[in-house]
TORVEXVEX-837259 format. One line per field, with one value per residue (C-alpha): residue number from 1; residue in one letter; x, y, z. Coordinates in nm, 2 decimals, m for minus. Example, Ala and Ser with C-alpha at 12.3 -4.5 7.8 and 13.67 -1.06 7.14 Angstrom:
! residues 2
i (1 / 2) $
aa (A / S) $
c1 (1.23 / 1.37) $
c2 (m0.45 / m0.11) $
c3 (0.78 / 0.71) $
This chain:
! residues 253
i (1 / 2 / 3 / 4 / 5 / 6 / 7 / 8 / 9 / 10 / 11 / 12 / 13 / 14 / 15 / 16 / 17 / 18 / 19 / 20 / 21 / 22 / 23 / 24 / 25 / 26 / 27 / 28 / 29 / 30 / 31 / 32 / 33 / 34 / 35 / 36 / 37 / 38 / 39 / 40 / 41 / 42 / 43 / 44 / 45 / 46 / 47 / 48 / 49 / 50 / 51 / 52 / 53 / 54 / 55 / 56 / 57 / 58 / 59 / 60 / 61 / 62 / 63 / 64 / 65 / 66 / 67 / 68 / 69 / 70 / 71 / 72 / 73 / 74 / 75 / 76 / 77 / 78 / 79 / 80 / 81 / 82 / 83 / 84 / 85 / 86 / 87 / 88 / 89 / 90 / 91 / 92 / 93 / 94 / 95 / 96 / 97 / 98 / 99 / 100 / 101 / 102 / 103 / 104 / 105 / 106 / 107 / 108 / 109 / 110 / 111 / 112 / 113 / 114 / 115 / 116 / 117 / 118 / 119 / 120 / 121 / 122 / 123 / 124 / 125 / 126 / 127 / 128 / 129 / 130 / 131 / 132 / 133 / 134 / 135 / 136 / 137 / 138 / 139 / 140 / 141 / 142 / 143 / 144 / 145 / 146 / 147 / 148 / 149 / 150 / 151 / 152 / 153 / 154 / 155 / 156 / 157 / 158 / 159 / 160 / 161 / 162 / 163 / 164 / 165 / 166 / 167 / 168 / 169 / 170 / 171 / 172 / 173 / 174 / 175 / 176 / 177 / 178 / 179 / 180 / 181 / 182 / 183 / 184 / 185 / 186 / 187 / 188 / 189 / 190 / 191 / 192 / 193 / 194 / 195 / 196 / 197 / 198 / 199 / 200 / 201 / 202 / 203 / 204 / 205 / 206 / 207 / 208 / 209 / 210 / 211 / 212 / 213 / 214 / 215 / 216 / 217 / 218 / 219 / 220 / 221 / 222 / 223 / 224 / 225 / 226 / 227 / 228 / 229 / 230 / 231 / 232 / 233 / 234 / 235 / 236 / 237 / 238 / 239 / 240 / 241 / 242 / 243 / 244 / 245 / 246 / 247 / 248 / 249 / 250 / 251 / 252 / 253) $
aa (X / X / X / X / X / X / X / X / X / X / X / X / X / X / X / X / X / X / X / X / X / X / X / X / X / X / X / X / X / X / X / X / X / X / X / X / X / X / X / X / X / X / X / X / X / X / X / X / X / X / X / X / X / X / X / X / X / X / X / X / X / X / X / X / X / X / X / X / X / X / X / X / X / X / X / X / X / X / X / X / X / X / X / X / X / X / X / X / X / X / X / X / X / X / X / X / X / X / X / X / X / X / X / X / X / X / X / X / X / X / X / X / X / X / X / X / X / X / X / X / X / X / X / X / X / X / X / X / X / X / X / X / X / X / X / X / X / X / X / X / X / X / X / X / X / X / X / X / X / X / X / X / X / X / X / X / X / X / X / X / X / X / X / X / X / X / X / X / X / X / X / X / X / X / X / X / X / X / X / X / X / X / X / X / X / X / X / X / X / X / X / X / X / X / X / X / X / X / X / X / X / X / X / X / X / X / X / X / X / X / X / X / X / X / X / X / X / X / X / X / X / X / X / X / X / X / X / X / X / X / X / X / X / X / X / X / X / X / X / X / X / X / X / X / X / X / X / X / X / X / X / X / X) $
c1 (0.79 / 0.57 / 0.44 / 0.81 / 1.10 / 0.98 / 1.05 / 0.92 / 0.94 / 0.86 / 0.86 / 1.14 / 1.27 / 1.44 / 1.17 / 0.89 / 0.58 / 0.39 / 0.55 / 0.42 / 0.10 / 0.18 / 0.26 / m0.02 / m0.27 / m0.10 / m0.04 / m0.39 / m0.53 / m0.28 / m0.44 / m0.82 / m0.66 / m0.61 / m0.20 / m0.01 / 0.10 / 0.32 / 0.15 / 0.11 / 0.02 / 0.05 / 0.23 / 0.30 / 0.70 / 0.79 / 1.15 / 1.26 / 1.19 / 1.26 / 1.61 / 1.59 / 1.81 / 1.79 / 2.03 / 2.12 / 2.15 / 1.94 / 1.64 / 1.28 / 1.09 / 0.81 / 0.41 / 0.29 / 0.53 / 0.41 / 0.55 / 0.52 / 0.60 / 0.98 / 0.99 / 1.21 / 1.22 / 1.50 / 1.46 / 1.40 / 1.74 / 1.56 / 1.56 / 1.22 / 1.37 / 1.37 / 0.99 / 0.91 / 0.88 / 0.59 / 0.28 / 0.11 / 0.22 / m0.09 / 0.03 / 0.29 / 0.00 / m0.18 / 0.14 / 0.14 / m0.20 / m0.18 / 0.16 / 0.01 / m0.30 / m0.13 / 0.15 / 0.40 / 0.74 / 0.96 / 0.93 / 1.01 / 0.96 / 0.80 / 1.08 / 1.43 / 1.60 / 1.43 / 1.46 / 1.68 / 1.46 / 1.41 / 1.48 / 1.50 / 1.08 / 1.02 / 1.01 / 1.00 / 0.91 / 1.10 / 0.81 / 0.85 / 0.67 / 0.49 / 0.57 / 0.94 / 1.12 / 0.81 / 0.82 / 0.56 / 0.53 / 0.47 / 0.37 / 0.57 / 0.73 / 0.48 / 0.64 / 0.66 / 0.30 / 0.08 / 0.35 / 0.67 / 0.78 / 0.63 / 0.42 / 0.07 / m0.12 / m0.43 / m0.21 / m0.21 / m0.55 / m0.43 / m0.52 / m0.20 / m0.16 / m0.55 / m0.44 / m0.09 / m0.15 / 0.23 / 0.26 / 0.45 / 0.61 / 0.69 / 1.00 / 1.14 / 1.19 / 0.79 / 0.72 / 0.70 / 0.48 / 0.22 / m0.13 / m0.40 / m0.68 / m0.50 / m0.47 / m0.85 / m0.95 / m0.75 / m0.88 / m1.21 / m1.19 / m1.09 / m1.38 / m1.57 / m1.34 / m1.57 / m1.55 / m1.66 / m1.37 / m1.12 / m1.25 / m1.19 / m0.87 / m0.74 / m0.87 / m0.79 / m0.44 / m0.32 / m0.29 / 0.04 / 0.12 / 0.00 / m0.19 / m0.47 / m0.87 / m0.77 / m0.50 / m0.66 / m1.03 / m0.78 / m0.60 / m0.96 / m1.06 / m0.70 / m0.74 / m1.11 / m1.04 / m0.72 / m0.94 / m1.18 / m0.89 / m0.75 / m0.98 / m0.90 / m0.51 / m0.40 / m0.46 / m0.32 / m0.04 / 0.08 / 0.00 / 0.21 / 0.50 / 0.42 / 0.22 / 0.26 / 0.19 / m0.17 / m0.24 / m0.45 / m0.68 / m0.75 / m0.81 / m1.04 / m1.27) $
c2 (1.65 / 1.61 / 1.25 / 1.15 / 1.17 / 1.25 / 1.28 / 1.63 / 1.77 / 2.14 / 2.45 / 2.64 / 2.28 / 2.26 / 2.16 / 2.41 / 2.31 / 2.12 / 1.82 / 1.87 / 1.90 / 1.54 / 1.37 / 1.49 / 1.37 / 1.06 / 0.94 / 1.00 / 0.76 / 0.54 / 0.50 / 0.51 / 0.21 / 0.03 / 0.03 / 0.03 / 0.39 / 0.62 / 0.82 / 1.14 / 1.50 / 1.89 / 2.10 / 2.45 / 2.56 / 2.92 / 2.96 / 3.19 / 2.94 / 2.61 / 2.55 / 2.27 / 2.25 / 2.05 / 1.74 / 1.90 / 2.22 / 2.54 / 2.53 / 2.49 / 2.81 / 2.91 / 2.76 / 2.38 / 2.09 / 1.71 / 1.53 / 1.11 / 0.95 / 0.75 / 0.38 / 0.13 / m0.02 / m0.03 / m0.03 / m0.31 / m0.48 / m0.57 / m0.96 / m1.15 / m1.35 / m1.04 / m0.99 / m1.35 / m1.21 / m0.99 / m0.99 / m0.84 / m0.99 / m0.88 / m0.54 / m0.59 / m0.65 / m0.35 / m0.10 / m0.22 / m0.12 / 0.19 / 0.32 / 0.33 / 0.49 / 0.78 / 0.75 / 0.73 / 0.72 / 0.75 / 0.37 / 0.16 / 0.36 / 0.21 / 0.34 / 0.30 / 0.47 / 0.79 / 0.70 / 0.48 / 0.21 / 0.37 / 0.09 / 0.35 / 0.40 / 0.04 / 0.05 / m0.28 / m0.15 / m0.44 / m0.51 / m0.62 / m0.86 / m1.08 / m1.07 / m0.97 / m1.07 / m0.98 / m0.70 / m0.47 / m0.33 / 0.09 / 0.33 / 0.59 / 0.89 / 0.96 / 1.33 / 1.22 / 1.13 / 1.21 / 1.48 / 1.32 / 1.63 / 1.86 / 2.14 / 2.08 / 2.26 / 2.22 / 2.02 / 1.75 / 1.60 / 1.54 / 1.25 / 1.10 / 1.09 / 0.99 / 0.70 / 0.60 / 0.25 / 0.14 / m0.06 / 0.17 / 0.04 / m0.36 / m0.46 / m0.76 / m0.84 / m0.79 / m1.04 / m1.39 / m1.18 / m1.08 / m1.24 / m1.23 / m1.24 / m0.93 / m0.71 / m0.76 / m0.72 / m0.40 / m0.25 / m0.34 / m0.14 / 0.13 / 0.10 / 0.21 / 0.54 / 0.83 / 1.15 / 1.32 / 1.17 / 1.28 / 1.66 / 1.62 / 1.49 / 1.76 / 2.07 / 2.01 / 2.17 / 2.47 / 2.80 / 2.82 / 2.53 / 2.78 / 2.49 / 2.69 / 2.64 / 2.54 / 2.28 / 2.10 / 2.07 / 1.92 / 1.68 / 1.54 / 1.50 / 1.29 / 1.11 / 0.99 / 0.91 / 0.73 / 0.49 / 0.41 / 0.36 / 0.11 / m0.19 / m0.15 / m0.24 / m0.29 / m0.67 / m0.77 / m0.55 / m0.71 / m1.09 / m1.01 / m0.98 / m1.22 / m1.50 / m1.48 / m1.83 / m1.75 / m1.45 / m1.66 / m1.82 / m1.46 / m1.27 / m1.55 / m1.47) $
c3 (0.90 / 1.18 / 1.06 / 1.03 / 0.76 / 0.37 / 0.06 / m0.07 / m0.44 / m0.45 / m0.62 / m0.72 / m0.90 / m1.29 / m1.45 / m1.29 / m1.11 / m1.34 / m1.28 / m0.91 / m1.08 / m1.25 / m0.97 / m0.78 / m1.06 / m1.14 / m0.78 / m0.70 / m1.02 / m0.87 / m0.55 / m0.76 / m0.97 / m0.71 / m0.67 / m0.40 / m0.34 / m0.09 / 0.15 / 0.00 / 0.10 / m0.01 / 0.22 / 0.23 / 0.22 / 0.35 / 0.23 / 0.43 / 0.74 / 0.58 / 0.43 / 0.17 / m0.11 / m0.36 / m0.46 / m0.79 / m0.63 / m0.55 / m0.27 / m0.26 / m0.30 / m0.11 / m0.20 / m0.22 / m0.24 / m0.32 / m0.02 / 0.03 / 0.37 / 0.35 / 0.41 / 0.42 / 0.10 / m0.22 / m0.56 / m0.83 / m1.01 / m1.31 / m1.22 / m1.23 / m0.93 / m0.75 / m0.78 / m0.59 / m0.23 / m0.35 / m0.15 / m0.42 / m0.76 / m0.98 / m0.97 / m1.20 / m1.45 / m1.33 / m1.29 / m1.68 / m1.79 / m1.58 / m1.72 / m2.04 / m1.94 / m1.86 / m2.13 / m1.83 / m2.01 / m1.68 / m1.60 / m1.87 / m2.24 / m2.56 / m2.74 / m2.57 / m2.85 / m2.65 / m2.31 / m2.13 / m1.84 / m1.47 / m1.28 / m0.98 / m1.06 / m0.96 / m0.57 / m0.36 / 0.00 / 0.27 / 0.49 / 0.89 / 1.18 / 1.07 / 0.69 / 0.74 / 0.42 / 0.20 / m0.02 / m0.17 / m0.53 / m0.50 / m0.81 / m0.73 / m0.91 / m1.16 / m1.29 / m1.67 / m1.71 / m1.95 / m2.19 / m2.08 / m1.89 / m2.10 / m1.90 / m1.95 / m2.22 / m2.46 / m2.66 / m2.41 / m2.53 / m2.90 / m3.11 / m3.17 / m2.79 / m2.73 / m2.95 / m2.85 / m2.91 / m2.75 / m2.42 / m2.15 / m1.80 / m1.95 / m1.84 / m1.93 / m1.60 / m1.57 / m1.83 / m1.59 / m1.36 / m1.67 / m1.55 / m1.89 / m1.64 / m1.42 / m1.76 / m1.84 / m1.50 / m1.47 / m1.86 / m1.70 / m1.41 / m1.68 / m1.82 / m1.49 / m1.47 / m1.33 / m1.54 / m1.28 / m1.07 / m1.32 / m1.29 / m0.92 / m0.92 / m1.24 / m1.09 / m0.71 / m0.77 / m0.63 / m0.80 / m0.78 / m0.98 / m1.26 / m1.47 / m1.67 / m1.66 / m2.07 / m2.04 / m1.71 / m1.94 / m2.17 / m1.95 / m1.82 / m2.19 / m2.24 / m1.95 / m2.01 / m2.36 / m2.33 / m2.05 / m2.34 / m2.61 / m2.42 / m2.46 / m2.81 / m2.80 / m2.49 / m2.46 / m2.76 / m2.76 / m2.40 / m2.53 / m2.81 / m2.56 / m2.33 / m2.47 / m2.82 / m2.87 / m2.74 / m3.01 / m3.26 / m2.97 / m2.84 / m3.17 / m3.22 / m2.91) $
């Protein structure tokens, strides 16, 4: 592109543009949340001037593609080792709390007997100058939020989903890194989530991602809810995992 080399997802794909809908939604609640996230833009795709197939096969079509900036960066091997050059090691809590806000099952899934982990959604950017050997934490790749790569209904809002009370995106690898003070500081700043915000970020997609006036009221409604739900589990569901020893002294707060 003109700001450099990218990494574009764009109509005409498998699974349909929804999922650009998705990752529009997610990565900008990302950045609101206060993660560390790709540069990230909509750009328009004429197909009949840009060429650009895709790695499975087939091209991009013409309309609006999701495209992030590349950097220079690798992805996580699953070792807690590997997380020690972070420059920004509370995020591991809050990629935590986030993933299950929006019920992403792409990272690491409550239920492996569904999904397999996506070690390849854990990005560790290499940084340079002056904190060259440093790595940073990105949220990226957010296209199974909220349905797990379903298209994006008035279904999307229903109870059992509102109150999905499983912990998405802990690795095990995560588990060292798991701050109690970052969890309640992030379910906190859940708690100051703008509905207003949220009708913003939902219905500033284009037409052509064909998500209805119906299923977008609906996603705002799941998104706003789930915020709430989450002080109600989310804590002790994580300290179960991670400091299980320390369950009795925080049910008795």
């Amino acid at each position: 592109t003109d700001a450099g080399k990218s990494y574009i997802k764009a109509m005409g794909n498998r699974q349909g543009p929804h999922l650009l809908a998705v990752e529009l939604i997610a990565t900008r609640l990302a950045h609101w949340f206060q993660l560390s996230v790709l540069d990230h833009a909509v750009i328009m795709i004429d197909s009949e001037v840009d060429e650009i197939p895709f790695l499975r096969g087939g091209s991009a079509a013409s309309g609006p593609a999701f495209v992030t900036r590349a950097i220079q960066g690798h992805s996580w091997g699953g070792s807690p080792d590997e997380l020690k050059p972070l420059i920004n090691p509370g995020e591991v809590s809050r990629l935590v709390v986030f993933d299950s806000w929006v019920r992403n099952c792409d990272r690491y899934p409550p239920d492996l007997t569904d999904r397999k982990p996506n070690y390849d959604n854990v990005l560790l950017e290499e940084l340079t100058g002056d904190e060259a050997g440093k790595l940073r934490l990105i949220a990226m790749d957010h296209t199974h939020c909220f349905g797990c790569g379903r298209d994006l209904d008035t279904r999307v809002n229903q109870i059992d989903r509102v109150k999905d009370d499983r912990v998405y995106g802990l690795f095990p690898g995560f588990v060292p890194w798991i701050e109690r003070s970052e969890i309640e500081a992030a379910i906190a700043d859940l708690s100051m989530l703008d509905k207003e915000l949220v009708h913003e970020v939902v219905h500033d997609l284009p037409a052509e991602w064909d998500v209805s006036p119906a299923a977008q009221v609906a996603l705002v409604d799941l998104i706003c809810r789930r915020a709430v739900f989450l002080n109600e589990y989310l804590l002790e569901a994580v300290g179960q995992v991670c400091w299980p020893d320390r369950q009795s002294e925080t049910k008795g707060e």
